[in-house]
Structure formats: C-alpha cells, structure tokens
VOGU-249413 format. One record per residue (C-alpha): residue number from 1; residue in one letter; chain; x, y, z. Coordinates in steps of 0.25 Angstrom, whole numbers, always signed. Example, Ala and Ser with C-alpha at 12.3 -4.5 7.8 and 13.67 -1.06 7.14 Angstrom:
2
pos;code;unit;c1;c2;c3
1;a;A;+49;-18;+31;
2;s;A;+55;-4;+29;
This chain:
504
pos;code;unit;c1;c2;c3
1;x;A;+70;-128;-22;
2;x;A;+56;-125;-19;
3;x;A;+54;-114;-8;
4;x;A;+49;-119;+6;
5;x;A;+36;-114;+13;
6;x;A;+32;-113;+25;
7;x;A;+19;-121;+29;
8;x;A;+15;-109;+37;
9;x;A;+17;-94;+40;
10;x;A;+13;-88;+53;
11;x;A;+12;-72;+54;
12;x;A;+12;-65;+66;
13;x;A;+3;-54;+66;
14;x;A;-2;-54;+81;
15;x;A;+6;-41;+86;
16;x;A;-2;-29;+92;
17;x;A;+13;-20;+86;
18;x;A;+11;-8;+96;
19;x;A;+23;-1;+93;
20;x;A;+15;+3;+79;
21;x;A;+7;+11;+87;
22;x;A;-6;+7;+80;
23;x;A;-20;+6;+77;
24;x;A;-17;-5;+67;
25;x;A;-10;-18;+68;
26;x;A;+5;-18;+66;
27;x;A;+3;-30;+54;
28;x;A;-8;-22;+48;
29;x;A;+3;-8;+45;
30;x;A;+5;-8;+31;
31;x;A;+20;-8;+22;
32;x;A;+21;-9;+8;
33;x;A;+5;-10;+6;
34;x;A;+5;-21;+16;
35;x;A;+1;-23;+30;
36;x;A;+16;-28;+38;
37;x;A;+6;-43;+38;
38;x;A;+3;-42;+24;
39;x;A;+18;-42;+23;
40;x;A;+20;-55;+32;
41;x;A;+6;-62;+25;
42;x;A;+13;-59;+12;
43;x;A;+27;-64;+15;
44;x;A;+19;-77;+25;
45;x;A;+11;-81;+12;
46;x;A;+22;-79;+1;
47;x;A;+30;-89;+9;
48;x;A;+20;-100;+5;
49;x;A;+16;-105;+18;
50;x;A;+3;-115;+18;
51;x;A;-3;-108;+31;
52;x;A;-1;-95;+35;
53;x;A;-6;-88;+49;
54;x;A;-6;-74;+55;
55;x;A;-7;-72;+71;
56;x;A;-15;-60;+75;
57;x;A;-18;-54;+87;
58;x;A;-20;-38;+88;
59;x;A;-30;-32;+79;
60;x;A;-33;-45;+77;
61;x;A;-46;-43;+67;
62;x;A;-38;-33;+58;
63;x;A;-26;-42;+56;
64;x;A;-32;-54;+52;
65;x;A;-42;-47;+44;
66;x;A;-28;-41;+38;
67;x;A;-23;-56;+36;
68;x;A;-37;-62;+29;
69;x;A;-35;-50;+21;
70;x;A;-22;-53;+15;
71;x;A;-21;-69;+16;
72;x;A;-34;-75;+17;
73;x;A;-27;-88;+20;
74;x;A;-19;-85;+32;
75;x;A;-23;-91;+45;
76;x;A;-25;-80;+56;
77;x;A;-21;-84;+70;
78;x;A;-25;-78;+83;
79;x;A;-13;-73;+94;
80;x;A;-21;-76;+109;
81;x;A;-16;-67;+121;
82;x;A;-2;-75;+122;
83;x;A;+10;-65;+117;
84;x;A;+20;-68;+108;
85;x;A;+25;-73;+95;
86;x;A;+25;-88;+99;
87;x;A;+11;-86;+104;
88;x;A;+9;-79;+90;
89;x;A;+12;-89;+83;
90;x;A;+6;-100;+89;
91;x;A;-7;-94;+86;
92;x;A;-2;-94;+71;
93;x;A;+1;-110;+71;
94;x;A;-10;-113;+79;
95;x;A;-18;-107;+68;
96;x;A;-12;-118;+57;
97;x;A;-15;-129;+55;
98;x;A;-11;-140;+68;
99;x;A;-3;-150;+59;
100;x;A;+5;-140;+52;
101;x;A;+20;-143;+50;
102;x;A;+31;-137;+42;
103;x;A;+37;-123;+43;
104;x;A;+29;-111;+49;
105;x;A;+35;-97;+48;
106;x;A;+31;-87;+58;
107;x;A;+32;-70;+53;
108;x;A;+28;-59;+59;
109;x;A;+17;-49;+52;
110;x;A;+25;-35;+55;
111;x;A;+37;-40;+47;
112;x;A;+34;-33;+33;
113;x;A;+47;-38;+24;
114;x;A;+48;-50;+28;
115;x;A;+47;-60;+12;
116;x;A;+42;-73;+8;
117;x;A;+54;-77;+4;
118;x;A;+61;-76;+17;
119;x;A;+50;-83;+24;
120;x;A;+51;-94;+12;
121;x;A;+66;-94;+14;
122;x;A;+63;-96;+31;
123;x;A;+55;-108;+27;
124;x;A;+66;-114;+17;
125;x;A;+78;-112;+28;
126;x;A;+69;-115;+40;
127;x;A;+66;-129;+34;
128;x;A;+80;-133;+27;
129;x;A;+87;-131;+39;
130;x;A;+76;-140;+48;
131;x;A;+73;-130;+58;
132;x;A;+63;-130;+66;
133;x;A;+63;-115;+68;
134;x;A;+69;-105;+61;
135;x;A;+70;-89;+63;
136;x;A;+73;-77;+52;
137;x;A;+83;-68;+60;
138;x;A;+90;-55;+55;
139;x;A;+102;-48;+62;
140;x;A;+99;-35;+65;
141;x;A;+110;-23;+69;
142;x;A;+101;-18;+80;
143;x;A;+92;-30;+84;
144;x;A;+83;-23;+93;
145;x;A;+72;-29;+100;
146;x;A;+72;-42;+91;
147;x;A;+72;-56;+94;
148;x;A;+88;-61;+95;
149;x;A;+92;-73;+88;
150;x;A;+100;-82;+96;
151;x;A;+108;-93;+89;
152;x;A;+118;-103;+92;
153;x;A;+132;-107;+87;
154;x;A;+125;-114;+75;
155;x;A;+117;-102;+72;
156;x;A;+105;-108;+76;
157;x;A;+93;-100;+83;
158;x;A;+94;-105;+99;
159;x;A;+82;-93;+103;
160;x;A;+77;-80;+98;
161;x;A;+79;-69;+110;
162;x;A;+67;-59;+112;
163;x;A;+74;-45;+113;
164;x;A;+68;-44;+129;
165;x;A;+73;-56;+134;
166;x;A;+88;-54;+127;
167;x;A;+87;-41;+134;
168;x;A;+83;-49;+148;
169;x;A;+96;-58;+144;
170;x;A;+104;-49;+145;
171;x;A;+101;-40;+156;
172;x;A;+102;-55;+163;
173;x;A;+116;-58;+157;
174;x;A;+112;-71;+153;
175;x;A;+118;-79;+141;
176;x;A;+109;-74;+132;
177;x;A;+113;-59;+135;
178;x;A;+118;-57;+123;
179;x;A;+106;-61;+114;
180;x;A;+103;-46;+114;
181;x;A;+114;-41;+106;
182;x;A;+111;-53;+94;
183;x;A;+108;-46;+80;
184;x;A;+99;-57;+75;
185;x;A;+86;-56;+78;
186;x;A;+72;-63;+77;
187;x;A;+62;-59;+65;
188;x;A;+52;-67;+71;
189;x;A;+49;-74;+58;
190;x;A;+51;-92;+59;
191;x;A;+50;-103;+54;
192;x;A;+46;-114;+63;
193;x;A;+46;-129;+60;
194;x;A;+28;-130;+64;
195;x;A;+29;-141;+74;
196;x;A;+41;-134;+82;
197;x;A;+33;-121;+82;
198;x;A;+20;-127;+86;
199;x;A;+26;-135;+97;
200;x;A;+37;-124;+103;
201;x;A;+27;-113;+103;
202;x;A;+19;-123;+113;
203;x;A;+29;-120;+123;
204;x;A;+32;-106;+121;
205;x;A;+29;-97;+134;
206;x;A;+29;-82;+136;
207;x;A;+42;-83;+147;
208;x;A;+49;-72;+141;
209;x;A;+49;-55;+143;
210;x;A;+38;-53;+134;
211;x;A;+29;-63;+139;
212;x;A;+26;-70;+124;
213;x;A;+26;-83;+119;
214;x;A;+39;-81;+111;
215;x;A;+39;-86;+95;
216;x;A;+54;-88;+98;
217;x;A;+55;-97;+109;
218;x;A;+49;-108;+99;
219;x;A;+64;-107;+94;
220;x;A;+70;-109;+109;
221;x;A;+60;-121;+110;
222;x;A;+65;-128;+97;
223;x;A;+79;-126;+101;
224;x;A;+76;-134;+114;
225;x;A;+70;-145;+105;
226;x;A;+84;-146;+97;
227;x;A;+76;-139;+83;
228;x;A;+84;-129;+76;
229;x;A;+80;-114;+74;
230;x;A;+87;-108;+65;
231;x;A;+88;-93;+60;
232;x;A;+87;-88;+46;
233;x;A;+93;-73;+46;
234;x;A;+89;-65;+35;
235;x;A;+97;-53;+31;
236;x;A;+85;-45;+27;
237;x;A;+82;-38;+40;
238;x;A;+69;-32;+34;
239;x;A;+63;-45;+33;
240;x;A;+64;-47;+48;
241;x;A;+59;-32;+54;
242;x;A;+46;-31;+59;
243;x;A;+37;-19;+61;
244;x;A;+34;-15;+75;
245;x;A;+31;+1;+74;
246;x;A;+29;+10;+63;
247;x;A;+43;+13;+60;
248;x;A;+47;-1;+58;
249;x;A;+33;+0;+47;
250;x;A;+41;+11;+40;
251;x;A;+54;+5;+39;
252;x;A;+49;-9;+35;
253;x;A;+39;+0;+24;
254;x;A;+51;+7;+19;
255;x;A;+59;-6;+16;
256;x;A;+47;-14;+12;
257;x;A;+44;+0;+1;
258;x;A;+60;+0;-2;
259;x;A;+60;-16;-7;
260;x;A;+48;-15;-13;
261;x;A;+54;-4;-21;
262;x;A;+67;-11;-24;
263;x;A;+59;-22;-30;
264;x;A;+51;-14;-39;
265;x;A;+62;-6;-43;
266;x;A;+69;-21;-47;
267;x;A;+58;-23;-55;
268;x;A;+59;-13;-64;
269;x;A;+52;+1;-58;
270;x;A;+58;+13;-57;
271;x;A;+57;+20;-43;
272;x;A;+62;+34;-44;
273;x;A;+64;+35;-30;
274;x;A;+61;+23;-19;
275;x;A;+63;+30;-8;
276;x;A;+48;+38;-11;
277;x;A;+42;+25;-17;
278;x;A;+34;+16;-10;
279;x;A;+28;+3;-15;
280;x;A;+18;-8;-9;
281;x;A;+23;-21;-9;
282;x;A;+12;-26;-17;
283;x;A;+13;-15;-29;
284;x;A;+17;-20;-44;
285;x;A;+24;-11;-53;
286;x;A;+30;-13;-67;
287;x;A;+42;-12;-74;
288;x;A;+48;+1;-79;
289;x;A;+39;+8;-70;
290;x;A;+43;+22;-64;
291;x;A;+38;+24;-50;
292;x;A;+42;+39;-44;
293;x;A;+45;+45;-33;
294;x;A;+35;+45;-21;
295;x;A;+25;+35;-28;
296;x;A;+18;+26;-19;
297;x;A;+13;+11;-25;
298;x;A;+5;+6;-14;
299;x;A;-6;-7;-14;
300;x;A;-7;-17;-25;
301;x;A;-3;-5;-37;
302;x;A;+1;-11;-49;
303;x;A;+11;-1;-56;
304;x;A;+14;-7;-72;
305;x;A;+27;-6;-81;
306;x;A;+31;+10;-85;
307;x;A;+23;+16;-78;
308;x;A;+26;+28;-69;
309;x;A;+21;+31;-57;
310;x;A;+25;+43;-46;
311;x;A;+29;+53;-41;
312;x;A;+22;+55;-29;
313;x;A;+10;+45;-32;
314;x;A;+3;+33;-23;
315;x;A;-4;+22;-29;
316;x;A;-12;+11;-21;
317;x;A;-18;+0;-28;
318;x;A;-16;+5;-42;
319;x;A;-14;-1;-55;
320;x;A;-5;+7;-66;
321;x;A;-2;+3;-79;
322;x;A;+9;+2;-89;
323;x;A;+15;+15;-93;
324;x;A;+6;+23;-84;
325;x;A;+11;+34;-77;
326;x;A;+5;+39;-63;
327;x;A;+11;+52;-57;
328;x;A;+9;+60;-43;
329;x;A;-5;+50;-41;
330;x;A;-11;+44;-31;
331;x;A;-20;+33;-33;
332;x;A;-28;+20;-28;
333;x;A;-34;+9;-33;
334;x;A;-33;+16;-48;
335;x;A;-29;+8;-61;
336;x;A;-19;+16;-70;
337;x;A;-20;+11;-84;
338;x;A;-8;+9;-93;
339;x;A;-1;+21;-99;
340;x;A;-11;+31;-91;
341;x;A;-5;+43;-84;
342;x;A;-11;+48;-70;
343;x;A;-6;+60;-62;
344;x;A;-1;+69;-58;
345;x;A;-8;+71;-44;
346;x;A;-21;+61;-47;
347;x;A;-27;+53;-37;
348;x;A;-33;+39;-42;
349;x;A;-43;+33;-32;
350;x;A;-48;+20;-33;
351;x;A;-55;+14;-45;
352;x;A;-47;+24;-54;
353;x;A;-45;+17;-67;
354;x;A;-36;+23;-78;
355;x;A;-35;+17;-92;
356;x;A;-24;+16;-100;
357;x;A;-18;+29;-105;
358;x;A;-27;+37;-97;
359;x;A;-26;+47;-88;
360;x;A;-27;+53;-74;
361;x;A;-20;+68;-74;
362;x;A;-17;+78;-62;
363;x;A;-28;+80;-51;
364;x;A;-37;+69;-55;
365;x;A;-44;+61;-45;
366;x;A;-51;+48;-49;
367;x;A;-59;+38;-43;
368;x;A;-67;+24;-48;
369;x;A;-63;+30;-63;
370;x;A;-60;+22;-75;
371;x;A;-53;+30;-84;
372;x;A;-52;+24;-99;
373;x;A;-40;+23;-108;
374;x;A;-35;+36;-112;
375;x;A;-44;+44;-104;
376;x;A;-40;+55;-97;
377;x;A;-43;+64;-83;
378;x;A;-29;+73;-84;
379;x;A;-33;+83;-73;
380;x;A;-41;+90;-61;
381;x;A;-51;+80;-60;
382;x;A;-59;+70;-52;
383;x;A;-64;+58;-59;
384;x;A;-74;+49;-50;
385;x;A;-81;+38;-54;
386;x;A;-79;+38;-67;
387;x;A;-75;+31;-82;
388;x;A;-70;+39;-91;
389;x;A;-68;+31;-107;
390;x;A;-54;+28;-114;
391;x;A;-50;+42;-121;
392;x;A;-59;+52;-113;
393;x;A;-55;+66;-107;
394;x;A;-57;+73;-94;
395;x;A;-55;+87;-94;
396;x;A;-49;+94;-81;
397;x;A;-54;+96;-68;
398;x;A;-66;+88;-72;
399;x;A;-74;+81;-61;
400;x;A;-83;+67;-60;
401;x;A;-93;+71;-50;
402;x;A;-96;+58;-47;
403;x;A;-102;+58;-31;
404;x;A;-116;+65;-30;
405;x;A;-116;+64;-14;
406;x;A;-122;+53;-13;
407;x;A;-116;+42;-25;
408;x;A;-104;+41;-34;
409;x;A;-107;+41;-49;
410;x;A;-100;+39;-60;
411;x;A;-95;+45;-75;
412;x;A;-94;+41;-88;
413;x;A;-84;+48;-97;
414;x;A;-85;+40;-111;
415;x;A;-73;+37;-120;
416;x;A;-63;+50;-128;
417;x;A;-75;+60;-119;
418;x;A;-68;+75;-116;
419;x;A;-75;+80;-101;
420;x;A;-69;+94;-103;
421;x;A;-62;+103;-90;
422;x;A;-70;+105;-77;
423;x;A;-81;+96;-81;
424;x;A;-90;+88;-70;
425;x;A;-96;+76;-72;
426;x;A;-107;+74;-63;
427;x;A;-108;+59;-61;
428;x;A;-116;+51;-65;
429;x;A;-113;+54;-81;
430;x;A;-109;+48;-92;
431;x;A;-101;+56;-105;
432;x;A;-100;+47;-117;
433;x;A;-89;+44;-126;
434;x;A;-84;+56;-135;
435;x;A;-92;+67;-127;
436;x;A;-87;+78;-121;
437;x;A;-90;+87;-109;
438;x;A;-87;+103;-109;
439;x;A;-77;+108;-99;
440;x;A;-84;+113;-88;
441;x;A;-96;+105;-87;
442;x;A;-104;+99;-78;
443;x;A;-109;+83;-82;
444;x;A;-121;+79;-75;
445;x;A;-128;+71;-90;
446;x;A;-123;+60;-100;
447;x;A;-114;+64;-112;
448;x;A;-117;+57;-125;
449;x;A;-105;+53;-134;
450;x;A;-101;+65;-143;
451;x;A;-107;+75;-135;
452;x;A;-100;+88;-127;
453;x;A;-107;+91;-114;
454;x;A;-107;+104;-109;
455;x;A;-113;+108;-94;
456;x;A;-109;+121;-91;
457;x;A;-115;+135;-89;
458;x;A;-113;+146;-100;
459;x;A;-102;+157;-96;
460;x;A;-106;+169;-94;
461;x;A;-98;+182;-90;
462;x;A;-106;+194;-81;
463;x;A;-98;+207;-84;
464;x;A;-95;+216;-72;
465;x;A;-97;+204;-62;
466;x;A;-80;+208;-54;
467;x;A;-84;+222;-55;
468;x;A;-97;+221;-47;
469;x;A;-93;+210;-40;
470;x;A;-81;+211;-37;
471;x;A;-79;+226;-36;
472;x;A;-65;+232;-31;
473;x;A;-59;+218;-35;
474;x;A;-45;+213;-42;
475;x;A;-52;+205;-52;
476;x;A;-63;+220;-53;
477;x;A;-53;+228;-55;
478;x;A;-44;+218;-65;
479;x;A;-59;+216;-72;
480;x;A;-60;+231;-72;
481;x;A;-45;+233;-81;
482;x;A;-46;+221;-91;
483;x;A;-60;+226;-96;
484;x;A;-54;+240;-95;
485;x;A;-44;+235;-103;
486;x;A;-53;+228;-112;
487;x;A;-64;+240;-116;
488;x;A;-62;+246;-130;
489;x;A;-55;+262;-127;
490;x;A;-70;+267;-135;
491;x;A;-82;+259;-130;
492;x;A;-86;+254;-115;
493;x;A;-87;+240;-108;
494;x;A;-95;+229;-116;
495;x;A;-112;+229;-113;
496;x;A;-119;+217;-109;
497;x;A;-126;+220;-122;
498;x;A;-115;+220;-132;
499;x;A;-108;+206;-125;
500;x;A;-124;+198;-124;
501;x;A;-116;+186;-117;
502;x;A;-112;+193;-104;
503;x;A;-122;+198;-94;
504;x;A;-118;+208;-86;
C-alpha cells in the first residue's frame, strides 16, 4: 500500500524559550550538527507534505533567515501579539493556500527526534480511521507539567487538560480532579482534518489560566460537533520530548549521538568506545571503518570503507578516503585521499587537500594546500598556501612563509622535489620538479629542475668566544677541561695560523 502524506505541515517555531537563558533563539541551539528546527524541517519535509509552513515570532529576522536557509520552499508565517498555540497555528494556516483540504499536521520546532516515519505513520492512521483530529500521546512515569489526555470509555480523546488548570480542577474538587494523576500526555504534535482546523480555531478564546488561544480546545470543539479525536500513543517517549532549557538540550544530544551511533554501528563500523564518540546526524561513514575512542565526526564528513580514524580526533566537514588513516587530528574542510595517513597531533584547516598515499605527519599545520599523490610533509611544520607534486618531500620543521604583512602568496614544490630540514620558503616561489633545497635554507628565488639550492651562510667557529665571554661560567669551565683533555701532553693549544679556517 502506498504511504499516505499530509497535504501540509505546520511547524511551530514562534517561542521566545526563556528558561534557555539565552542570547539565541531556543530553535536555533544545535544537536547532532543541526539546529532543534533543522531537526523538525527535516522530519516536516521527509514526511512528503505538498506545503509546508513555520510560525515565528522572537528573533524573528534570524529564524526565518534560519528557515530560507535550510528549505527555500517553506512558507514563513507571522505569530501577532495574541498568545498561544492555537493563535500559532492559525498564523501558520493562514499562510497556505485558502482552499486547502486534506490532512495538516502541526509539530513543534524544539522537538529534535521526533522522524518522518512517524509523522507519515499519524497521517496513514489519522485518515483510515476518519478522524477529524487525531493526537500522538505517550504515557510518562512522571508527567510533569504536560498536557493530560483525557479519554473516554471508547478510548477516544474527549479534551487535552493544560497542567494549570487540572491543578485548578483539583484544588476545586470538581469532576475533573482527577485529570492531574493521568500518565498520558500531550506531545503537541496533530493531525487535523483542514476544514475542522480552520473553522474551530475560529472560535478559540483565551478563557483559561494562561490567558492563550489554546491549540487543544480545537479538540473540545470537534467533540461538541459529534467528530472524532482520536490518540495515537507512541512507545518511543523520545519522539515526543521537547527542549525547554539546557539540560533537556544535553539529554536529547546524548540520545540523538547514542542512535546515531547504534545505526552506524548496524552498518558495518566499528566504534571502539560509543560512550566517547559522537556523530552528526548528517555524516557518511563506510563499511569496515574503525572510528576510536574520543573522535568526533561532525558537519557533512564523509568517512570511506577501512579507514581509521581516532583516538582523540575532530573532524568537520571532511572527506577521508578508503583505507586512510587519520590519528589524534583535528581538521576542517580538508579532503583526505585514499590510503593517505595524517597525524598524530596535526591540524587541517580549510582547503587542505591530501592526495592518495600522501601524507601529513605530527605537528604539521596545513591550510589552502594540495598535496599530491605520495607526497609527504611527515613533521614539525607549517604548510600555507601551497601545492606540493605527486612524490615530493619536505623535510622537518620546514615553513611556507607565505603572508608578507600585507598579502598571502603561494608556493610551488614540483613533483619527487627533496626541501631538506628547517628550510624557509619565502613565498612567492616556485621549486621545480627533481630539484632539491639544502637543509637550512632560506628560498626567496625559483629552483630550476635538477638543481640543489642552497641559501645559508658559511659556518664559522671563533675560538675563545665562552672564555672571554662567558668567564666564570658551566659551559667556560667544561670548555676549559675538554680542550685540556684534547691538547697533545708535548705541544700547546692550536694557533689561528696553523687551523686558517677559524678566526680567533
């Protein structure tokens, strides 16, 4: 049977969330690489609806900047000064089209996990059963402040109780004092046949403890007309928890990070330890890949099949290849070519691109380089806008100056070319293919194929420098006893003029 889908979704995204204690909209703070609305737009869209919407209110600008960002196509809708879900939401309707008919799901935008299979699934059930609204509901051990689900002998929904007025219920001792002690609440996620919502919301008022236009009361109102609401419980509590404060963000990261694990984990990757291993929802990682403990693979990385990656490494928005191996590294934006090996302790920044083969050893920093096949920076170095050929060496501690003060510049090293140990390359500068560069040097000119280029001053030792200079001294008095120890029993120190190449 081919699955149902709504005509439309409305997201809720208009609360200011206080309790977050924050600069920055509660939908904007970010699990598994996406904002909590990401998640909702993600799970709304999957779900197949033919329009979507997304009511905003605080910070208004920055969410629905947030929203043309990830889904061009969403319809942003304007809450005005009247509270409340129902109010909420019919901002949202009014923004779609004035005929539309069908099935229109309403979700929250602070509730992270919830899928698009079960808002598919609400469709499929809301509109076999010929409701005209139907709620997901969980049962909780300790509902809390949530909404009570209040049914009758048929198991249908008769009202949805905020937690206030049940309280207010009881302390009055009224029939409905007991509606406080019920398990099964409201996850504020519907689905409404369209012309019941649109015509209920009509009469919603604010007559209640909070002073809101109350989504909820739509039920009450279809009851009265002789509809059905029904409830779907759903035994995944997760899907239905939303975040109101920065704890709730941390527990709902933790099991979002703790499936997203499992999953990978199902598919054929090794993680050595979940408990230190976190993974954004959006990241791609191969079979018979070994992640290790403390690795984080964050953004759009793309990780492929035997490769290992960790301990103790970060990656954002990376690519790395078959059979590579990245250790103890942290790196963005960096593409990490098949079979090359990087780490430990190096740091990719953006634009880093590493061939096949290739290597990036301990201590190196990189930035806006292509690295060739086979090429190798093993150690102590920083390499800055750069290209280094397929097969060619840099020696230790060697530095791509490649900022003048004023301008970045960049460096050519051509293919198989040996830069040798503690070398500069002053930028702009190109070496050839086959050349090489003597250890210590300082390139500032163009090295032509086949050619060794040496830019260093001639050593030369003074004798007597510690002794007059450092008079009284450790390293004068150990100077003093190794040429003691040196000097022939029958003839006196060396002269200057029997060693010509010292000076004295």
């Amino acid at each position: 049977m081919t699955s149902r889908h709504p005509s439309a979704v409305i997201v809720l995204a208009a609360g200011e969330g206080t309790r977050m204690k924050s600069a920055t909209p509660k939908v904007l703070h970010r699990i598994g690489g996406r904002s909590l609305l990401g998640h909702a737009l993600h799970a709304a869209r999957q779900a197949g609806p033919e329009h979507l919407a997304v009511v905003v209110r605080h910070e208004r600008d920055r969410v629905a900047a947030h929203v043309a960002e990830l889904d061009p196509a969403a319809v942003v809708a304007d809450q005005d000064e009247v509270k409340g879900t129902g109010r909420a939401c019919e901002c949202g309707l009014a923004a779609l089209p004035a005929d539309l008919a069908g099935t229109v799901l309403v979700t929250m935008g602070d509730v992270p996990l919830l899928t698009p299979e079960t808002l598919v699934d609400l469709t499929e059930r809301h509109e076999t059963s010929g409701a005209a609204v139907t709620v997901i509901t969980a049962e909780l051990p300790d509902a809390k402040a949530y909404g009570r689900v209040v049914r009758d002998e048929a198991g249908d929904v008769v009202a949805i109780m905020e937690y206030k007025d049940a309280l207010q219920h009881r302390e009055a001792g009224s029939e409905f004092a007991h509606v406080v002690d019920i398990r099964e609440i409201n996850s504020g996620i519907y689905a409404f046949d369209a012309e019941v919502l649109r015509s209920a919301l009509a009469e919603v008022g604010t007559d209640n403890a909070q002073g809101e236009k109350y989504l909820t009361d739509v039920l009450a109102i279809a009851r009265r007309e002789g509809r059905r609401v029904a409830a779907h419980l759903v035994e995944d509590l997760w899907q239905t928890e939303g975040v109101n404060d920065r704890v709730q963000l941390a527990a709902l990261g933790r099991e979002l990070n703790r499936r997203t694990v499992e999953r990978w984990m199902r598919e054929g990757v090794t993680v050595v330890d979940p408990a230190t291993t976190w993974i954004d929802v959006d990241v791609t990682i191969g079979r018979d890949t070994e992640i290790r403990p403390g690795t984080q693979l964050l953004g759009s990385t793309v990780v492929g099949a035997d490769a290992v990656v960790g301990p103790d490494t970060t990656l954002t928005d990376v690519a790395v290849g078959d059979g590579a191996s990245v250790v103890r590294t942290q790196a963005e934006g960096a593409r990490i070519g098949d079979g090359a090996t990087v780490g430990p302790f190096s740091y990719l920044r953006p634009g880093t691109v590493l061939g096949a083969r290739g290597k990036i050893g301990g201590f190196v920093e990189t930035k806006n380089a292509e690295i060739g096949e086979g090429a190798k920076v093993p150690h102590l170095t920083y390499c800055g806008d750069a290209v280094i050929g397929d097969g060619a060496n840099i020696g230790a501690g060697t530095i791509f100056a490649n900022y003048d003060g004023v301008a970045k510049h960049r460096t050519v090293v051509g293919r198989h070319s040996f830069v040798g140990s503690d070398s500069v390359l002053i930028a702009p500068v190109e070496i050839a293919d086959g050349a090489y560069v003597a250890a210590g040097s300082a390139i500032e000119g163009k090295v032509g194929p086949g050619q060794i280029a040496v830019a260093r001053g001639r050593q030369r030792n003074v004798d007597g420098w510690v002794a007059r200079r450092r008079p009284g001294t450790s390293t004068a008095r150990a100077a003093e006893a190794a040429l003691a120890e040196q000097a022939p029993s029958s003839s006196g120190p060396t002269t200057p003029a029997e060693n010509p190449t010292q000076e004295s």
